[in-house]
DRENDO-1510 file (C-alpha; in Angstrom, 1 decimal, always signed):
<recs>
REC; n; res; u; v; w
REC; 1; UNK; +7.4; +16.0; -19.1 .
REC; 2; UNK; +10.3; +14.7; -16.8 .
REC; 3; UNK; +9.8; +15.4; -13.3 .
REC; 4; UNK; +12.9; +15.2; -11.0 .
REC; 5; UNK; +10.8; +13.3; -7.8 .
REC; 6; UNK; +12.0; +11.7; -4.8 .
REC; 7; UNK; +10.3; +9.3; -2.7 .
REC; 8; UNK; +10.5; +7.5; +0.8 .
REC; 9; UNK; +9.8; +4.0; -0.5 .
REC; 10; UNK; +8.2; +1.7; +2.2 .
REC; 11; UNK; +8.7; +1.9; +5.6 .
REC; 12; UNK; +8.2; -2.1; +6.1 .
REC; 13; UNK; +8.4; -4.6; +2.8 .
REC; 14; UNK; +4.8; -5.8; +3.5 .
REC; 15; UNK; +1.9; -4.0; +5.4 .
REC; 16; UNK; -1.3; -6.1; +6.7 .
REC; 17; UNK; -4.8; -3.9; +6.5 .
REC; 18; UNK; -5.0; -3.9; +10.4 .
REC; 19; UNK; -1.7; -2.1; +10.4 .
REC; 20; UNK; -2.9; +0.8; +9.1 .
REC; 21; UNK; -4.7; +3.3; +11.5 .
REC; 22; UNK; -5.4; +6.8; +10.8 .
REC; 23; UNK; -2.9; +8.0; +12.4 .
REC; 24; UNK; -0.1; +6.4; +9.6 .
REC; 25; UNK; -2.1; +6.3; +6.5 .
REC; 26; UNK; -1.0; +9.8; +5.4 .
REC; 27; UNK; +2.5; +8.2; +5.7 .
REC; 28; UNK; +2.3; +5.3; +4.3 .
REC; 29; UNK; +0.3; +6.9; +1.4 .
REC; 30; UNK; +3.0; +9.7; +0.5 .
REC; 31; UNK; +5.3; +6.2; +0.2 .
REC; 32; UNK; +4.0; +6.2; -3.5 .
REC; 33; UNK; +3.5; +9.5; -4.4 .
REC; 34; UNK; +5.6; +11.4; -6.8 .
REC; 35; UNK; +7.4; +14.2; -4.7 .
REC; 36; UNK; +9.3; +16.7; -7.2 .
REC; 37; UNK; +12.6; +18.1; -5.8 .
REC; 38; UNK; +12.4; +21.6; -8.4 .
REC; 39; UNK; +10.1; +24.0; -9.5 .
REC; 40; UNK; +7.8; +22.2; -12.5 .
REC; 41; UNK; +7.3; +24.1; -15.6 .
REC; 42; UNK; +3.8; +23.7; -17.2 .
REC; 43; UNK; +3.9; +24.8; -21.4 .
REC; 44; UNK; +1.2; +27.9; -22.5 .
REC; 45; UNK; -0.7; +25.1; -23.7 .
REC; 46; UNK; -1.0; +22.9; -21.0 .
REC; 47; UNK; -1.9; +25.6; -18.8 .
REC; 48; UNK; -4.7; +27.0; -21.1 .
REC; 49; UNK; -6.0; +23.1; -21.0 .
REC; 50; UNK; -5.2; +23.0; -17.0 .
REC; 51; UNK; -7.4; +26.6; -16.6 .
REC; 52; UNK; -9.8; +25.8; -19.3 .
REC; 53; UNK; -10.9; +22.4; -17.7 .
REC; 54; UNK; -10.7; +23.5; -13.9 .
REC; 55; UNK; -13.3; +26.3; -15.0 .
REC; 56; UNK; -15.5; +23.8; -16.6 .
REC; 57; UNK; -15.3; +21.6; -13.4 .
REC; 58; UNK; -16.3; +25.1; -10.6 .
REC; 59; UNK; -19.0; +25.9; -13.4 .
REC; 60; UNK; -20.4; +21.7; -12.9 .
REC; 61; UNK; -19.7; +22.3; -9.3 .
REC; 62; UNK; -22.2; +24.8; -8.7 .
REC; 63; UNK; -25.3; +23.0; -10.5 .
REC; 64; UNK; -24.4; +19.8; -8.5 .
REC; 65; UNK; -24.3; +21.4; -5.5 .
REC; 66; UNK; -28.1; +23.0; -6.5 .
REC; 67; UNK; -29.7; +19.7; -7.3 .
REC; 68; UNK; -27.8; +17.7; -4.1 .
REC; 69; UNK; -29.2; +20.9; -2.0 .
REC; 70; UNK; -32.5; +20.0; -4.1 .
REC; 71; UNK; -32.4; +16.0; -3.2 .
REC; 72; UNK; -31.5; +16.6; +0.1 .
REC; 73; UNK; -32.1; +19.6; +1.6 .
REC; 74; UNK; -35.4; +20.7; +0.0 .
REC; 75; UNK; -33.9; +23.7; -1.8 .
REC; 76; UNK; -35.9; +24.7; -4.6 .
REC; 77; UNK; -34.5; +24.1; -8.3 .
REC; 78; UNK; -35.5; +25.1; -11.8 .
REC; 79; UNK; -34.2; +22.3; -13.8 .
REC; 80; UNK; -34.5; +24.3; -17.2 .
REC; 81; UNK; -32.5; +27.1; -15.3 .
REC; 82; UNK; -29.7; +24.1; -14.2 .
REC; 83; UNK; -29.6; +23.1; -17.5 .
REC; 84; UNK; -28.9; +26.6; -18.7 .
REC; 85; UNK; -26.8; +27.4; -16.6 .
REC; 86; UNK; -25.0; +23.9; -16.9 .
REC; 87; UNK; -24.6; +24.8; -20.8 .
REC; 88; UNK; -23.4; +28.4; -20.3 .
REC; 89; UNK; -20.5; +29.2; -22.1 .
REC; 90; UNK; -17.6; +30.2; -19.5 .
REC; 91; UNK; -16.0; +33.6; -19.9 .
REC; 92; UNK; -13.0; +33.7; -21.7 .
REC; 93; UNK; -10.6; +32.2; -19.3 .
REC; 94; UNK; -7.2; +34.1; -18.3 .
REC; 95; UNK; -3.9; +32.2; -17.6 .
REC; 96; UNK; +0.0; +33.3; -18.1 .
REC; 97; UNK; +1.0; +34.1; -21.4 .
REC; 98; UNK; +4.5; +32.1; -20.9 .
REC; 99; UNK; +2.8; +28.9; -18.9 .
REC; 100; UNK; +3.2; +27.9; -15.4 .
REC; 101; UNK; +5.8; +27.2; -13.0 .
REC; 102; UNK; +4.6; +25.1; -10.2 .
REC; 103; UNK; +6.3; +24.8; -6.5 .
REC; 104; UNK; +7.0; +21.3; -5.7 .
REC; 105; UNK; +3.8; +21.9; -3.0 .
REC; 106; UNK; +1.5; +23.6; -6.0 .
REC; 107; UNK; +2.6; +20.6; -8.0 .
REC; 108; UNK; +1.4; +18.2; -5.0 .
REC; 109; UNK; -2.0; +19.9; -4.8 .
REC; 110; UNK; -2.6; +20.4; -7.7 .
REC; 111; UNK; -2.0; +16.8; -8.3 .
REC; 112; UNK; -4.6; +16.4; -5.3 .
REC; 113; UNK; -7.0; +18.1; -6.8 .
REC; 114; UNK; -7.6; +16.8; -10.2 .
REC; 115; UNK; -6.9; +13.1; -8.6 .
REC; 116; UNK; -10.3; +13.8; -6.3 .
REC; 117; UNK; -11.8; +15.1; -9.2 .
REC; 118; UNK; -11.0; +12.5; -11.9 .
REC; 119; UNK; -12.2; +9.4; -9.0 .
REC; 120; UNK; -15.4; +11.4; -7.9 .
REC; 121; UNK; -15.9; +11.1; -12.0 .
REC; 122; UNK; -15.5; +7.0; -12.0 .
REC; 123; UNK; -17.5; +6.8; -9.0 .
REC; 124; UNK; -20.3; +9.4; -10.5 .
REC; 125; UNK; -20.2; +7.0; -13.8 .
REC; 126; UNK; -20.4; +4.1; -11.5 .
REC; 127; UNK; -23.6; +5.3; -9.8 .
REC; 128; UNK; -25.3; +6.3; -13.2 .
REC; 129; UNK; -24.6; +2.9; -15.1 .
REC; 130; UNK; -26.2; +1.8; -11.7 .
REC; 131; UNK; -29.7; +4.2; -11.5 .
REC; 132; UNK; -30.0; +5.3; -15.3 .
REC; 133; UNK; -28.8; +1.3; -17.0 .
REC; 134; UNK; -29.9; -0.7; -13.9 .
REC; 135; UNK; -26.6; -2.1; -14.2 .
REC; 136; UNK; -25.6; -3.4; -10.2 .
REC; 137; UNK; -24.0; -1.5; -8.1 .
REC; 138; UNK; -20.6; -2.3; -8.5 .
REC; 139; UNK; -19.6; -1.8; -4.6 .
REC; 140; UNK; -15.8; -2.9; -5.4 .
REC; 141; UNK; -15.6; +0.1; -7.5 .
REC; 142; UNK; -17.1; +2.6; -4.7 .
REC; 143; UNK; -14.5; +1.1; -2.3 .
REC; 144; UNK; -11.7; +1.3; -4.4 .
REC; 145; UNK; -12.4; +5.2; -6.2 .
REC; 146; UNK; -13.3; +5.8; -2.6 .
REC; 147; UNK; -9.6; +4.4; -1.0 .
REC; 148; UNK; -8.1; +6.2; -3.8 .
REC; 149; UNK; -9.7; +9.6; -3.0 .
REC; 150; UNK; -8.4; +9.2; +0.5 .
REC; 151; UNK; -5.0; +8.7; -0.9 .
REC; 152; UNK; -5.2; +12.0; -3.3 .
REC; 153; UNK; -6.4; +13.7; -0.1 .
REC; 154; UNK; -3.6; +12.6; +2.4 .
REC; 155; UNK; -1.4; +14.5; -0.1 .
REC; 156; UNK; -2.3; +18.1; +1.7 .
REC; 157; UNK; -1.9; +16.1; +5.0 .
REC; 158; UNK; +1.9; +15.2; +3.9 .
REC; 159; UNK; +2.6; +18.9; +2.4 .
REC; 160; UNK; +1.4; +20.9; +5.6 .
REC; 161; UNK; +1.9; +18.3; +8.5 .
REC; 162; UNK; -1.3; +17.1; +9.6 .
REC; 163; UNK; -2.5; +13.9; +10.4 .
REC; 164; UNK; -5.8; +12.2; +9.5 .
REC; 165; UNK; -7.0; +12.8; +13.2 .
REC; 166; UNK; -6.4; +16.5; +13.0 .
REC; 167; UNK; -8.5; +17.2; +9.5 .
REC; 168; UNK; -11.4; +14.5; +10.8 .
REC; 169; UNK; -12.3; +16.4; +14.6 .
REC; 170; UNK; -11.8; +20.3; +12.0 .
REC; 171; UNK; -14.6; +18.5; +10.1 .
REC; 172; UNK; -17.1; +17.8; +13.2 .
REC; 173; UNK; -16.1; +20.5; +15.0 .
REC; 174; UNK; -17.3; +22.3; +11.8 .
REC; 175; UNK; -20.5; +20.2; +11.6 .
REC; 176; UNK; -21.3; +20.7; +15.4 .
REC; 177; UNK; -21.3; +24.3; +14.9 .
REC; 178; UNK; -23.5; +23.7; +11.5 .
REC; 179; UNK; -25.8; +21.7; +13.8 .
REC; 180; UNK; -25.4; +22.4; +17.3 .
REC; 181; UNK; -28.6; +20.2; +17.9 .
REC; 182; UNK; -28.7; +17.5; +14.8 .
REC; 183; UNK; -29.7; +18.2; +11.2 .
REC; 184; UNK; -32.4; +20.5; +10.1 .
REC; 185; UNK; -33.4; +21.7; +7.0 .
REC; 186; UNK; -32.8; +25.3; +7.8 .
REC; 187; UNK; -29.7; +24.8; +9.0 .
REC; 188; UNK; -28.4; +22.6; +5.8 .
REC; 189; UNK; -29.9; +25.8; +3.6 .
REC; 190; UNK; -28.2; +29.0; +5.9 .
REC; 191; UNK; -25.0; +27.9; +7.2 .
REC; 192; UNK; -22.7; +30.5; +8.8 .
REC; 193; UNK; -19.2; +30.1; +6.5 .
REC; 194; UNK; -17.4; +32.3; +8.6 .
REC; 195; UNK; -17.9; +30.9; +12.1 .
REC; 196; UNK; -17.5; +27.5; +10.4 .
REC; 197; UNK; -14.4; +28.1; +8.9 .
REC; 198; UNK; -13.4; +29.7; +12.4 .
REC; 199; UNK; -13.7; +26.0; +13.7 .
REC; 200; UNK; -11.6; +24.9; +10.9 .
REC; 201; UNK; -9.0; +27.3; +11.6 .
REC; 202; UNK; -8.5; +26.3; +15.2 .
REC; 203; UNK; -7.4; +23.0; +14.4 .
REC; 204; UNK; -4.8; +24.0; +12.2 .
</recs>
């Protein structure tokens, strides 16, 4: 598939680490990202693949949020009842008949999303060859899955205009109202969405 792209090529030939701030990295990260100028058609196959695998990934989703609620918040968990549920069959999956057509900005997020999903993959594989092989910890890998996860998720930054500063004071104001006076347990476990997402709104 040819996509028709533009892009703002660097701003300056060479960029030292201390340049960057968190101010410019959404910037200077949309310099190499492929930016479509027209609508992007995805074939019927394709898109049964794309809806197919994004189900798969909500369904894991949900049992690793149950056994990180488990690890770290004391949540009870059935590990047989995980495992079932891990190996449930999904529900037969709906998606158009004639394919997809994606907006240039579906095309950028979508392009966001499977990018934090394929590097939170390399870093989970990373962490297993690490706890289940004793392999080391390869710490170069964490920092470079975890720099390219930032770059996948400037990509929302670039398509609605905000900066880094904007989506990281949304995310403690969320977390202050989470835990107005530190973490507890019951807080982790009953979280009010709404109000939280409130907090997220206003800095929109």
């Amino acid at each position: 598939m040819i996509v028709q792209c533009t892009n703002t090529g660097w701003k300056h030939p060479v960029f030292s680490l201390m340049e960057i701030t968190a101010e410019n990295y959404p910037e200077n990260a949309g310099r190499t990202e492929q930016v479509p100028t027209a609508p992007i058609p995805v074939s019927p196959q394709m898109t049964e693949v794309l809806t197919t695998a994004m189900m798969e990934v909500v369904k894991l989703s949900k049992v690793v949020d149950l056994l990180k609620r488990h690890l770290y918040y004391g949540q009870a968990l059935n590990a047989r009842e995980a495992l079932v549920l891990l190996n449930a069959q999904n529900v037969s999956v709906k998606y158009p008949a004639a394919g997809l057509s994606l907006t240039p900005d579906q095309y950028r997020i979508l392009h966001s999303v499977l990018g934090v999903i394929t590097e939170a993959g390399e870093m989970a594989e990373n962490i297993m060859a690490h706890l289940i092989d004793g392999a080391p910890l390869d710490t170069v890998n964490l920092m470079e899955e975890g720099g390219d996860v930032m770059w996948y998720l400037a990509i929302p930054m670039n398509v609605y205009g905000w900066t880094m500063n904007q989506v990281l004071q949304a995310n403690i104001e969320k977390l202050k109202k989470r835990y107005p006076a530190g973490w507890t347990q019951e807080k982790a476990l009953n979280r009010d969405v709404e109000a939280e997402r409130k907090k997220v709104e206003d800095h929109m």
